[in-house]
C-alpha positions in Angstrom: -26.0 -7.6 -3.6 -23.4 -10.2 -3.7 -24.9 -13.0 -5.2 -25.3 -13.4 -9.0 -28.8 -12.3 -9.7 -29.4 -8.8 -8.9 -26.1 -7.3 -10.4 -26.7 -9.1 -13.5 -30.9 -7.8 -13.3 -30.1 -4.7 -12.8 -27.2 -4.8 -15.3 -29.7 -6.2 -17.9 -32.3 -3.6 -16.6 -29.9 -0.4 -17.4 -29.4 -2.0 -20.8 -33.2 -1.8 -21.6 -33.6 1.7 -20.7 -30.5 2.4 -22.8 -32.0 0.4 -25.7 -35.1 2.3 -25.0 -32.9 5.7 -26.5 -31.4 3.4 -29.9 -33.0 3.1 -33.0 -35.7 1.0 -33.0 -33.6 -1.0 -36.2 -30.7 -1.7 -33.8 -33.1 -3.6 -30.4 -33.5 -6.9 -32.0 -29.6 -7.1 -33.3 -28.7 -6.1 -29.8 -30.3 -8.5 -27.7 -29.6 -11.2 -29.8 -25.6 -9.7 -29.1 -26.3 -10.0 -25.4 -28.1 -13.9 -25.6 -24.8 -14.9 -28.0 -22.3 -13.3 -25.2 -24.7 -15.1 -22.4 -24.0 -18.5 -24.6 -20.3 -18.0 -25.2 -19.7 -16.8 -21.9 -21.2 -19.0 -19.6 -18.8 -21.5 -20.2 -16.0 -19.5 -19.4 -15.4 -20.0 -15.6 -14.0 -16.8 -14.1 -11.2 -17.4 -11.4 -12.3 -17.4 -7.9 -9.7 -14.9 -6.8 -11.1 -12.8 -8.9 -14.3 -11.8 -7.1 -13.9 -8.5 -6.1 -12.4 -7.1 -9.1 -15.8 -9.0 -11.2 -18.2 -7.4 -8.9 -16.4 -3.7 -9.0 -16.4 -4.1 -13.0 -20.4 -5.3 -13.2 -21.6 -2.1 -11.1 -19.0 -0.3 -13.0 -20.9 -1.6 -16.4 -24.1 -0.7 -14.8 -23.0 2.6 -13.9 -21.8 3.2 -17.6 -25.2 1.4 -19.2 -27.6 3.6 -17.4 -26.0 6.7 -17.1 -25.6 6.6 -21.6 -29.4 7.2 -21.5 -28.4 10.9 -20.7 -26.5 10.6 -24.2 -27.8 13.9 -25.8 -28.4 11.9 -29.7 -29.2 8.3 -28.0 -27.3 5.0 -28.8 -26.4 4.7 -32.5 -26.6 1.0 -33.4 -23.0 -0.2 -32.8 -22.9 1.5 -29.3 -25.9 -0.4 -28.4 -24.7 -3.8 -29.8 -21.4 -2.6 -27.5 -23.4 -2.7 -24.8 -25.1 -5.8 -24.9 -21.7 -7.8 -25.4 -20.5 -5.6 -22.5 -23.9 -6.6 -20.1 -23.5 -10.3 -21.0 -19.2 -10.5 -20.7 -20.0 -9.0 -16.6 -23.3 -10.7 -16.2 -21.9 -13.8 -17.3 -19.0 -13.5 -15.2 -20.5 -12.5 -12.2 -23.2 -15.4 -12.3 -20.2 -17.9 -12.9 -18.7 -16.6 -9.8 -21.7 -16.0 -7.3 -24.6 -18.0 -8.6 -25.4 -20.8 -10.9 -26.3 -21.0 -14.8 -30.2 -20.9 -14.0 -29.9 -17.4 -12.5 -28.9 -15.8 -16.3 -32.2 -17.5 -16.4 -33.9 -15.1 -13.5 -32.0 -12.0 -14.4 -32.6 -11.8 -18.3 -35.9 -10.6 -18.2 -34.8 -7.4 -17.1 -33.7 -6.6 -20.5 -37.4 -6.7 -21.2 -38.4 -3.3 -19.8 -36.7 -1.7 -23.5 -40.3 -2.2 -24.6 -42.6 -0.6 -22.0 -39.2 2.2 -21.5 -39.3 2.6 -25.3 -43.0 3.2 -25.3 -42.9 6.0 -23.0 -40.3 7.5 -24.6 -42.4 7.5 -28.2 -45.4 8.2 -26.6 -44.6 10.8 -23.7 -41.4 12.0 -23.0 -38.0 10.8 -22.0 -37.8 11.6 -18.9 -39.7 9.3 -16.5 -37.2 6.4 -18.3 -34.0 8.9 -17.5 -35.3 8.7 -13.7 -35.5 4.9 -13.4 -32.1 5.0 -14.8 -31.0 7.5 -12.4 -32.0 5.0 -9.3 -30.2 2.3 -10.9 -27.1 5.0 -11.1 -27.9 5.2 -7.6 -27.7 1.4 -6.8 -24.6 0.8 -8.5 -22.9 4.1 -6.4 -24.0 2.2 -3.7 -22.7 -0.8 -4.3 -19.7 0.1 -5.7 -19.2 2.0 -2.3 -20.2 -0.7 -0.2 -17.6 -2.6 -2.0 -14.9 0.0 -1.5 -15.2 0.6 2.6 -12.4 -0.5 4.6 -13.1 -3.6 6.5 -14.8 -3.0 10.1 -16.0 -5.6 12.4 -19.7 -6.3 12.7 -20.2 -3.5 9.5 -18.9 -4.9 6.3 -20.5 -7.8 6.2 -23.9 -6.8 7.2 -24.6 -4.2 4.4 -23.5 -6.8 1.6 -25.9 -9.4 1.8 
């Protein structure tokens, strides 16, 4: 949980389902948002001493991305296109500061699952996509929790990698 990968995955993964909820007009737009925020991003190194805070803020963001599929009307196309440049402004900084540039790489397909989520939603019902969402919920409370214990010997350390 504290390298760059998985926060940024399941960061990108929340996004899809939330996509999954937009017009279908506004998916394409916002993914090319989140690959333009990647780009700019990635060459803005985060400071070191910021870790902490950049890891509380990216399960914050996924927290906020997966919970707007419970959004009674959806996304509307500039709250989706908000999104995406939100995913890819914590992704981006949490890679730079825990991994390497070839893990936005390993994460970004996770951004993928709009189509299949989308697809159930047109073709079923919403609510099998609304429960995947709700475990990534439950990731980021989690993690964000993890994050927030008080430091104990032999405890801390264990449950974070």
């Amino acid at each position: 949980m504290r390298g760059g990968v998985v926060p940024a995955a399941l960061l990108f993964v929340a996004l899809g389902l939330a996509l999954a909820f937009a017009p279908r007009s506004s998916r394409a737009p916002s993914l090319v948002a989140l690959l333009a925020t990647l780009a700019v991003f990635s060459f803005v190194p985060a400071p070191q001493a910021w870790l902490e805070e950049t890891f509380f803020g990216c399960w914050l963001a996924v927290l906020a991305t997966a919970a707007s599929v419970h959004l009674g009307r959806g996304l509307g196309r500039c709250a989706a296109i908000v999104l995406s440049v939100n995913a890819g402004i914590w992704a981006s900084a949490v890679i730079s500061l825990a991994g390497s540039r070839s893990d936005v790489l390993k994460a970004l397909p996770g951004a993928l699952v709009v189509w299949p989520a989308s697809w159930v939603v047109r073709r079923y019902d919403s609510i099998p996509v609304k429960v995947v969402s709700s475990w990534v919920i439950a990731v980021a409370v989690l993690a964000l929790t993890l994050q927030l214990l008080p430091v104990t010997p032999g405890y801390l350390p264990d449950h974070l990698e």
